[in-house]
TORMITOR-696915 format. One record per residue: x, y, z of N, C-alpha, C, O in turn. Coordinates in pm, whole numbers, plus 50000, padded with zeros to 5 digits. Example, Ala and Ser with C-alpha at 12.3 -4.5 7.8 and 13.67 -1.06 7.14 Angstrom:
! TORMITOR-696915
513194943150780512304955050780513204967050780514244966850846
512854977550708513674989450714512905000350787513415011450804
This chain:
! TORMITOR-696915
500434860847183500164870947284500684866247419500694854647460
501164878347487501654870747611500904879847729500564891647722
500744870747837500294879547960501364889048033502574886948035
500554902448107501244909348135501124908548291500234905248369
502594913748303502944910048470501964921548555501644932848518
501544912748709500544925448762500624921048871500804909148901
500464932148958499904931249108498904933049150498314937349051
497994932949255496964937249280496714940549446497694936849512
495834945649514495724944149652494094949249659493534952849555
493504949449764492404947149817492354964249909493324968449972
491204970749898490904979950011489664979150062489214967750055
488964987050109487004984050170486404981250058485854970450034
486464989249993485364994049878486164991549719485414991049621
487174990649705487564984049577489024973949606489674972149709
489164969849497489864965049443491134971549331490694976049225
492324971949347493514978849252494734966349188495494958349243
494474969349071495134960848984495984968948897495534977848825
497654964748907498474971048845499034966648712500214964748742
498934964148599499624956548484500714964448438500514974748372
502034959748473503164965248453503844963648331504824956248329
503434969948220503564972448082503974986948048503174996248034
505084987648038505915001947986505645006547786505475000047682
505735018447816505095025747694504265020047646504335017547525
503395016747707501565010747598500785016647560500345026547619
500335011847436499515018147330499075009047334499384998247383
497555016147228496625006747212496044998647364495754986747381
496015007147434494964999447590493704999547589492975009347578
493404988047599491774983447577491744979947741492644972647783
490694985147836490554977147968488834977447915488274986647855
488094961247971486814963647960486374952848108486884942348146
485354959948156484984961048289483264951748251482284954648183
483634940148333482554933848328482164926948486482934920648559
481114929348504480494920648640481314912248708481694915348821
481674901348654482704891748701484384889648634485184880348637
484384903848572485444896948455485964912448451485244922148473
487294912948421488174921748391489504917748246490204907648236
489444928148166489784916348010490664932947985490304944747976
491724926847981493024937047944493494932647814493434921247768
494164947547738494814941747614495644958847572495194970247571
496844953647546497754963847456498644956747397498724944647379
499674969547356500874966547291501794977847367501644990047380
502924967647416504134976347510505204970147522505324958047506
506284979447556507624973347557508474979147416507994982147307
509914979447459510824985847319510174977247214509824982447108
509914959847246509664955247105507834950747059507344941546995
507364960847120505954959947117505324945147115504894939047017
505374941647225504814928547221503034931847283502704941047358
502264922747232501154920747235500764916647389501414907747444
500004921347440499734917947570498194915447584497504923147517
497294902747684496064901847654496014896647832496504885447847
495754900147899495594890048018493754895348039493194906248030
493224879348077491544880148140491594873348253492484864948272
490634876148343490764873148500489064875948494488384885748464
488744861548541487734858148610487904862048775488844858148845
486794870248819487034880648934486464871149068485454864249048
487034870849189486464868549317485324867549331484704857149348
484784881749324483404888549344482984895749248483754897449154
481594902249246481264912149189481894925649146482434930349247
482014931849066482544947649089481244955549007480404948148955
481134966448999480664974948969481154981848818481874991848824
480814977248701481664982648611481384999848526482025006348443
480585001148573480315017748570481645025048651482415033348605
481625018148810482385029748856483685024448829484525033448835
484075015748808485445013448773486085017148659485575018648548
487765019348704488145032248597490095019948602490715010648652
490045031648496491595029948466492415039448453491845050248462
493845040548431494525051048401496245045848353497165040948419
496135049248229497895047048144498595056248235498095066448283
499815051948256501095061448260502375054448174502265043648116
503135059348176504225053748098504875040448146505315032048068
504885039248302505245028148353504105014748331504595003748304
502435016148345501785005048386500465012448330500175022148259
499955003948392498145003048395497715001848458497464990148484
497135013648559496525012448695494905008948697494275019048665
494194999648721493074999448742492544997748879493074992048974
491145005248868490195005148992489195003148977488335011148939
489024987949011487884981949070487244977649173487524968649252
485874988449165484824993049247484144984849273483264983649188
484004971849422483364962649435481994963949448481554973449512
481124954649388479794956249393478864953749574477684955249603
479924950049650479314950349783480894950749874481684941749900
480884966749908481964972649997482214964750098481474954850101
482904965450174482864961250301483554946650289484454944450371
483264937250205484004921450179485284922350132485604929150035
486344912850225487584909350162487564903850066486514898050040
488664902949973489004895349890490384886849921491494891649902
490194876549960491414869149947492274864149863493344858749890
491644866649721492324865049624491604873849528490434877049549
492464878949390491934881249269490784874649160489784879449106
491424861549157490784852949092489604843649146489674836649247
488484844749058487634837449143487734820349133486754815849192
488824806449064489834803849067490444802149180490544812749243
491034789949249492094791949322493704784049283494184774449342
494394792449152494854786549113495924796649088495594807849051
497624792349114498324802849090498464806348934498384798848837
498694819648940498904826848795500374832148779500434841848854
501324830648729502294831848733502874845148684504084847448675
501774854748649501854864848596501194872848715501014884748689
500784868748839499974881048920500584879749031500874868749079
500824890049083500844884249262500774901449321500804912349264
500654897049460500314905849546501174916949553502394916049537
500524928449578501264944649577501134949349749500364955749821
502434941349759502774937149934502884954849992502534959550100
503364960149898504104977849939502554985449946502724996250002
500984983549904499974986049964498964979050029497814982150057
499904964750055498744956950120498294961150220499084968250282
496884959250285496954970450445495654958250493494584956050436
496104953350590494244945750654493754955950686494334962350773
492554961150631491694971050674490544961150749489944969450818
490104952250766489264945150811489284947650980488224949851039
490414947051044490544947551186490614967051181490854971251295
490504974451115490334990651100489074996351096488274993551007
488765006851218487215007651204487335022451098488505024951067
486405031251048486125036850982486275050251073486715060551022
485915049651205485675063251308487955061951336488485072751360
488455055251331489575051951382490635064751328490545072051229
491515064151424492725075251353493465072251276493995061151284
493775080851174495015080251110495895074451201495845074851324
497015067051104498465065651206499035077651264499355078951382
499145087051162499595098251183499205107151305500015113551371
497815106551326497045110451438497145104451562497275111251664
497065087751565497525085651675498635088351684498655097051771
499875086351644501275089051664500965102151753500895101651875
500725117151657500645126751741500225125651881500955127951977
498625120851886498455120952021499235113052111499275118452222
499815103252105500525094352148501685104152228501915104152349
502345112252126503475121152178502725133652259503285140652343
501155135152210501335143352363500975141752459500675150852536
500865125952491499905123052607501265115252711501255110052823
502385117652602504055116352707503985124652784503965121652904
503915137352746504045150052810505275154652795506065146452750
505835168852826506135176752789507885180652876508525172952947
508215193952840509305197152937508785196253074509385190253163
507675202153088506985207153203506985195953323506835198453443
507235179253246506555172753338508085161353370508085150053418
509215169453323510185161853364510915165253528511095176153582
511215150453578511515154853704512675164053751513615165453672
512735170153864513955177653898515245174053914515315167054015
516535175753850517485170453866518235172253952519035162953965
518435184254055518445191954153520145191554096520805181554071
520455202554090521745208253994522855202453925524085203153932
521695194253833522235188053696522825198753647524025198653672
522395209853575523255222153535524165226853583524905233653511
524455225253717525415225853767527425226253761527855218253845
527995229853723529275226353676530465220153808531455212953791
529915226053937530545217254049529925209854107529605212354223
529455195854031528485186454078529425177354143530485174254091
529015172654264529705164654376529555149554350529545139954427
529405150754180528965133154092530515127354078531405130453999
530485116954197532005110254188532255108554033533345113654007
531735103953934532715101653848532335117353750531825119053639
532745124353828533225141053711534515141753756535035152553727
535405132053833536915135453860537595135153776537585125753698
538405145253765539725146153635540225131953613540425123353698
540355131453496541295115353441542645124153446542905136153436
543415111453466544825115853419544785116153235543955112953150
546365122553236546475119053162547145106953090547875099453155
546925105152959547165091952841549185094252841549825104652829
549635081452857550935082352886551725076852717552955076452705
């Protein structure tokens, strides 16, 4: 049996673990207090896959869930006390050569308060607290086409 390749990252309230195993069958995920215990069969040549991970912290194994797609194995695990980072997956501090971090959703939510804006939201407000046409200064006859701006003098011409 071989372990299957995975990422994982950290949010408030859970934990997301990706096992990147194409066309799998046979997915067993079982959700235990300290322990998360994966197992299929995937890949053109159906190889056997089993990876177990002794967990950081607590999770919650009621609310934690999973979900096949054709690419992977998405799991969500629901920490048993919200609010704590996880600095690592493993409770273990030992590299696994099969896991590493899912950098494309890593996010420090720790320095993020809960009342706080979207990015999206601040961005907006951000652009309207520039202000507007309304508040640009007068160019006093920029529109103008006989502007007395030394360099609007004819060039010669290219010889």
């Amino acid at each position: 049996m071989h372990s299957a390749n995975a990422k994982w990252y950290d949010r408030r309230d859970s934990v997301f673990v990706e096992f990147c195993v194409e066309d799998s069958v046979d997915v067993e995920v079982k959700f235990d207090k300290s322990k998360l215990d994966f197992s299929c069969v995937g890949g053109v040549d159906t190889v056997k896959y089993h990876n177990e991970v002794e967990l950081f912290e607590a999770i919650d194994p009621n609310e934690s869930k999973h979900k096949r797609t054709d690419r992977s194995v998405f799991c969500c695990l629901r920490k048993a006390e919200a609010g704590k980072s996880w600095p690592r997956l493993t409770k273990v501090k030992t590299k696994l050569n099969w896991l590493s971090v899912d950098f494309n959703n890593w996010k420090d939510w720790e320095d993020d308060s809960d009342e706080e804006l979207s990015s999206y939201d601040r961005f907006s407000e951000m652009m309207n607290n520039m202000g507007g046409e309304d508040d640009l200064p007068d160019m006093d006859g920029a529109d103008d086409e006989e502007s007395a701006d030394s360099d609007d003098e004819k060039m010669p011409d290219l010889e």
